[in-house]
VEXDOVEX-853070 format. One line per field, with one value per residue (C-alpha): chain; residue number from 1; x, y, z. Coordinates in nm, 4 decimals. Layout:
<nodes>
cadena	A|...;
num	NUM|...;
px	X|...;
py	Y|...;
pz	Z|...;
</nodes>
This chain:
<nodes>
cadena	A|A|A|A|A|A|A|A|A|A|A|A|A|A|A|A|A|A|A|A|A|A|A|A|A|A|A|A|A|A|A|A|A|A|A|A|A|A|A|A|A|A|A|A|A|A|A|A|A|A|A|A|A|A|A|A|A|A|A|A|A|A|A|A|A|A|A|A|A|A|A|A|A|A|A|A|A|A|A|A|A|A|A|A|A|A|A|A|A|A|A|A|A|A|A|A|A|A|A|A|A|A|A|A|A|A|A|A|A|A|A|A|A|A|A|A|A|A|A|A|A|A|A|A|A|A|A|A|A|A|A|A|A|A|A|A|A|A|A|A|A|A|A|A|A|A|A|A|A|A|A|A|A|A|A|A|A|A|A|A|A|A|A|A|A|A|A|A|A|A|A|A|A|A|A|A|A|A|A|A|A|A|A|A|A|A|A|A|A|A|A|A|A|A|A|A|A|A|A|A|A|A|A|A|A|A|A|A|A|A|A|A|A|A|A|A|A|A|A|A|A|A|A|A|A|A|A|A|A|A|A|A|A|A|A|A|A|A|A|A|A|A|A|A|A|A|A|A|A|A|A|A;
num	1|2|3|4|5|6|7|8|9|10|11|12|13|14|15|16|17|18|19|20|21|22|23|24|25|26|27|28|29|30|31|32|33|34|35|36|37|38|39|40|41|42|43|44|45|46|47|48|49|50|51|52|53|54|55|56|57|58|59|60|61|62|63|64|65|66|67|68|69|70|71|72|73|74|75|76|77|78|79|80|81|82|83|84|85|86|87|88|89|90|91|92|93|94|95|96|97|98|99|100|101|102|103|104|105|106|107|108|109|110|111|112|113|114|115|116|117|118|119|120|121|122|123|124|125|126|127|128|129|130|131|132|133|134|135|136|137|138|139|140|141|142|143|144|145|146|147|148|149|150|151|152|153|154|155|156|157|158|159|160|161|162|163|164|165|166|167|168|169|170|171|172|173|174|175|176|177|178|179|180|181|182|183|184|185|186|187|188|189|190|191|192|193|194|195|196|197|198|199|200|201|202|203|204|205|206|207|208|209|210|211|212|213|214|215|216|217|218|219|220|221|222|223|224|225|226|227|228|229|230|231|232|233|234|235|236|237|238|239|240|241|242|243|244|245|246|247|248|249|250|251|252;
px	4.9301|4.7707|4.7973|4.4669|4.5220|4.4718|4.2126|4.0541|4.2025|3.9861|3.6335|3.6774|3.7101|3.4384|3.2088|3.2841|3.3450|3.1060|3.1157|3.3000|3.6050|3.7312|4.0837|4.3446|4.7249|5.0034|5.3103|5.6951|5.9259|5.6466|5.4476|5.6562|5.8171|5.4503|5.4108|5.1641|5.3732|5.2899|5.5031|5.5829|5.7920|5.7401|5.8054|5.5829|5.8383|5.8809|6.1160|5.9609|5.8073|5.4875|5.2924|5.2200|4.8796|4.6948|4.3308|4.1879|3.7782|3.5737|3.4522|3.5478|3.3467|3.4272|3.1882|3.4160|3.7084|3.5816|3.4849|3.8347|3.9903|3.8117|3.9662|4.3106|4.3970|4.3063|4.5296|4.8131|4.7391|4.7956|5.0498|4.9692|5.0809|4.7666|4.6571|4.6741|4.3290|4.2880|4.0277|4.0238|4.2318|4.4105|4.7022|4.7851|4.7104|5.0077|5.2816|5.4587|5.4378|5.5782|5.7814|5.9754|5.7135|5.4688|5.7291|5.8360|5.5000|5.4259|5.7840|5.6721|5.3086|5.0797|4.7095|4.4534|4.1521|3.9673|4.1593|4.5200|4.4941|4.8544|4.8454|4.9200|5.0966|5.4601|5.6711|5.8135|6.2177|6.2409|6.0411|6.2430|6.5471|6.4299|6.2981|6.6731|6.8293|6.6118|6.6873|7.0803|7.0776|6.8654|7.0772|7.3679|7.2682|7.1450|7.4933|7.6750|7.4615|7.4984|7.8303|7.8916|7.6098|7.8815|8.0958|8.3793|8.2993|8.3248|8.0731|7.8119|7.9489|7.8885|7.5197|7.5273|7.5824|7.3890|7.0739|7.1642|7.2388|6.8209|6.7747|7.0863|7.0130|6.6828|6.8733|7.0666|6.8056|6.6040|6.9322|6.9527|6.6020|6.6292|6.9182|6.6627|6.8734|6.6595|6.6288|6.4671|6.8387|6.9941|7.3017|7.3499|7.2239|7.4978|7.7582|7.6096|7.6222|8.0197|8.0615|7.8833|8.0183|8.3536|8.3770|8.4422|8.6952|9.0764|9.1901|9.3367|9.1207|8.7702|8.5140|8.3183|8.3263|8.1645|7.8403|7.8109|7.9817|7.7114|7.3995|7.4804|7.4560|7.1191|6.9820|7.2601|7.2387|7.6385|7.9380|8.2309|8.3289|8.7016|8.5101|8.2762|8.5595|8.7302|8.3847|8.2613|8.5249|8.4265|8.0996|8.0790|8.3079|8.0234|7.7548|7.9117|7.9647|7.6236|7.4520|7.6953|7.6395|7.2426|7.2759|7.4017|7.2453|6.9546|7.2434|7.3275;
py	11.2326|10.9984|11.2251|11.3568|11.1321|10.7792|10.9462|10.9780|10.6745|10.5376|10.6987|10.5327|10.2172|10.2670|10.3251|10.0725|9.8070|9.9548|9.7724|9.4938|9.6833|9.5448|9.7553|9.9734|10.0370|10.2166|10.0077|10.0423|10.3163|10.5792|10.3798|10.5335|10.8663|10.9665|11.3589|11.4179|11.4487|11.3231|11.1599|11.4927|11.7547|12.1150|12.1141|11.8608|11.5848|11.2513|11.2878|11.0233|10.6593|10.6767|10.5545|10.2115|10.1095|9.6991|9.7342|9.3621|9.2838|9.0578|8.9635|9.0830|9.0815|9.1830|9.4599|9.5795|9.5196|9.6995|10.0249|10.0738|10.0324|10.3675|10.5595|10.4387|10.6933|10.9334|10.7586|10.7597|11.1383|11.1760|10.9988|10.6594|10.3050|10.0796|9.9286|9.5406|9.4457|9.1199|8.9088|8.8703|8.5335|8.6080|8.7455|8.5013|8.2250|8.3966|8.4569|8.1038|8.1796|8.5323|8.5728|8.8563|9.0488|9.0485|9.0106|9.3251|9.4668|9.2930|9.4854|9.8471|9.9409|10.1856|10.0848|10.3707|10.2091|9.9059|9.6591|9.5153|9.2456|9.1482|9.1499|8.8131|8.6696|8.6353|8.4945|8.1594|8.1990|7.8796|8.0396|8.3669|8.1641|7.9604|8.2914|8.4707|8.1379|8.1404|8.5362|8.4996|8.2198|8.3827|8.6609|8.5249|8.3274|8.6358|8.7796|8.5184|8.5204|8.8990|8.9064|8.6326|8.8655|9.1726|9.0068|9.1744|9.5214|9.7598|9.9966|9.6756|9.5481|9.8999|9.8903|9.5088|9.6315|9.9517|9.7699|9.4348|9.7022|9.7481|9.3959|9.3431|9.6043|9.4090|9.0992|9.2340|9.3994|9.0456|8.8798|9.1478|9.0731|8.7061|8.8084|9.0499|9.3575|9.5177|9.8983|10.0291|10.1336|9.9226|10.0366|9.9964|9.6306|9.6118|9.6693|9.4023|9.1403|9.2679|9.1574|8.8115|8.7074|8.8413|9.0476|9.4236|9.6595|9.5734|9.8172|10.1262|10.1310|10.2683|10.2279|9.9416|9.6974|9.5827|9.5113|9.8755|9.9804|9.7950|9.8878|10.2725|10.2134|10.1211|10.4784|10.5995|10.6714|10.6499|10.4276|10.4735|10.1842|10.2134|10.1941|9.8595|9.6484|9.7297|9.6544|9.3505|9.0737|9.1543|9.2043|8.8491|8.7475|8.9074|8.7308|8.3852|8.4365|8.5114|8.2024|8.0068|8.1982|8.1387|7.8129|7.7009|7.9754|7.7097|7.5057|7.7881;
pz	12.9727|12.7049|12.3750|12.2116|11.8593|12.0743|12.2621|11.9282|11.8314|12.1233|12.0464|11.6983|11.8424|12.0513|11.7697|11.6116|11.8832|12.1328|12.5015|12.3270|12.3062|12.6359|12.6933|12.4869|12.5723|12.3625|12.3503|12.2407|12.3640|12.3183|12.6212|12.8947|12.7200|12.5525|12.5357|12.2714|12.0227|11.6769|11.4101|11.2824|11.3685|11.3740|10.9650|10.9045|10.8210|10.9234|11.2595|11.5422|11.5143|11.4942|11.8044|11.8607|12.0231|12.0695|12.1382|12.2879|12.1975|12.3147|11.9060|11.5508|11.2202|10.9166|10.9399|11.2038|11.0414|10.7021|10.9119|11.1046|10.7685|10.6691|10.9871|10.8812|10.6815|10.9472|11.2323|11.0439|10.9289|11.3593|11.3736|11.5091|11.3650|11.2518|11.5952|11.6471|11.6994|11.9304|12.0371|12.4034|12.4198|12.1528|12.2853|12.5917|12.3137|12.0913|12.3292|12.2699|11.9352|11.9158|12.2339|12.0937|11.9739|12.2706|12.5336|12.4382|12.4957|12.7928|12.9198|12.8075|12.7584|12.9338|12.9444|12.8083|12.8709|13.0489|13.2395|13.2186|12.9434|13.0326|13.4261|13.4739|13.1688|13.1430|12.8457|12.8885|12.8778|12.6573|12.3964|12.3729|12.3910|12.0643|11.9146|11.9852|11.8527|11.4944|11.4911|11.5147|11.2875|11.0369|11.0441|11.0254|10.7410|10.5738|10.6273|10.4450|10.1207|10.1536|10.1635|9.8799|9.6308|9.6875|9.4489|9.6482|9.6122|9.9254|9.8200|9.7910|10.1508|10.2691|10.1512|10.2766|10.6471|10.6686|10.5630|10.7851|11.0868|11.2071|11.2356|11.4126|11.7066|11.6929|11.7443|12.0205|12.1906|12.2069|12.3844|12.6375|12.7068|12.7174|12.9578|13.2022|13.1007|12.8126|12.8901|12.5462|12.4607|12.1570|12.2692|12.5833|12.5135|12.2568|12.5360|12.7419|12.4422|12.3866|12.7390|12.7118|12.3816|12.4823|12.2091|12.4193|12.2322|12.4446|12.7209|12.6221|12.2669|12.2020|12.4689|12.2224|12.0052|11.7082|11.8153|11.9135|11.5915|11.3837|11.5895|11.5551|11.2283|11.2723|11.2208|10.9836|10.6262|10.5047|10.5367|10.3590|10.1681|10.3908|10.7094|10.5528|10.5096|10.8403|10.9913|10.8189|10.9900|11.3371|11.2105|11.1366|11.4344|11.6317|11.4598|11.4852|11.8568|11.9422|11.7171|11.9731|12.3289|12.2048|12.1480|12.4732|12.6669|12.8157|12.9997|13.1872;
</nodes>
């Protein structure tokens, strides 16, 4: 069942596109779990992610682009994410440069109208592989220099890995993907990158490691300071490991 807002969502586009709007598809973990739902709850506060939709045309003015920006407001009001507007070769054209980003909706996407734009593309695994590889450098990088600007203070480290924690589950999502095992669940891909970079908690003690540890984190709000500077060695441990299993991931 396609909810009613990108059904709307789609008779907008219409009206403005008209038979140039050649195909529209909701993407992201909404794609095959949609229920109607908006990104509201039954209080009216912010609960789930709001959906995610790519519409492909066959040609874009400005005109067109000046008249969806007045129905923004309104999608968002119904919960959908400002759709990615493409021209028709656009996409195909981009997926070398954004392997991540459109591999990931090439793996999970329902089409809501017109053909298939992505029936017969694939992402080259060289190009997520360099992707992955400027990801876990980046963030281990990033990591560092965090570290270094906490001046030693665990209450700073604590904020350091809460807010590093989203675009680390990103990170490990993209490897388990690169590695034909992403499932839409950060954590389960967490486990499988313990078990590749070695780094799985030792018999006998919790049932994860590190990697696990930091991508829970991803949605949570609190860390005691105690708890940060446990975490933040294997944290980095983890980190280091994967910028190496990356890096010599294309000999395998």
């Amino acid at each position: 069942m396609i909810p009613e807002a990108v059904r709307a969502l789609e008779r907008d586009l219409r009206g403005i596109f008209g038979s140039r709007l050649q195909s529209l598809a909701i993407y992201g973990a909404r794609a095959t779990a949609h229920d109607g739902r908006h990104a509201h709850d039954a209080h009216g506060h912010g609960a789930a992610a709001p959906t995610r939709t790519l519409a492909v045309v066959e040609s874009m003015t400005r005109d067109d682009l000046r008249a969806a920006a007045t129905r923004v407001d309104a999608w968002h009001d119904a919960g959908l994410a400002t759709p990615l507007l493409l021209g028709a070769r656009e996409f195909s054209q981009s997926l070398d440069a954004f392997p991540l980003e459109f591999g990931a909706i090439l793996a999970d996407h329902v089409v809501v109208t017109g053909d298939n734009p992505f029936a017969s593309l694939a992402v080259d695994p060289a190009d997520v592989r360099r992707a992955v590889e400027v990801q876990a450098r980046s963030h281990l990088l990033h990591l560092r220099e965090g570290f270094l600007e906490t001046r030693g203070r665990a209450d700073a480290l604590s904020v350091l890995i809460l807010q590093s924690a989203p675009a680390f589950a990103a990170l490990v999502t993209s490897i388990a993907r690169l590695e034909g095992k992403a499932d839409g669940d950060p954590l389960s891909a967490a486990r499988h990158v313990e078990r590749l970079v070695g780094q799985s908690a030792p018999v006998g003690a919790a049932e994860h490691g590190a990697i696990s540890d930091v991508v829970k984190l991803a949605t949570a709000h609190d860390l005691a300071s105690a708890a940060a500077e446990q975490l933040f060695a294997p944290y980095l441990d983890a980190v280091e490991r994967i910028v190496a299993y990356v890096d010599g991931w294309s000999t395998r």
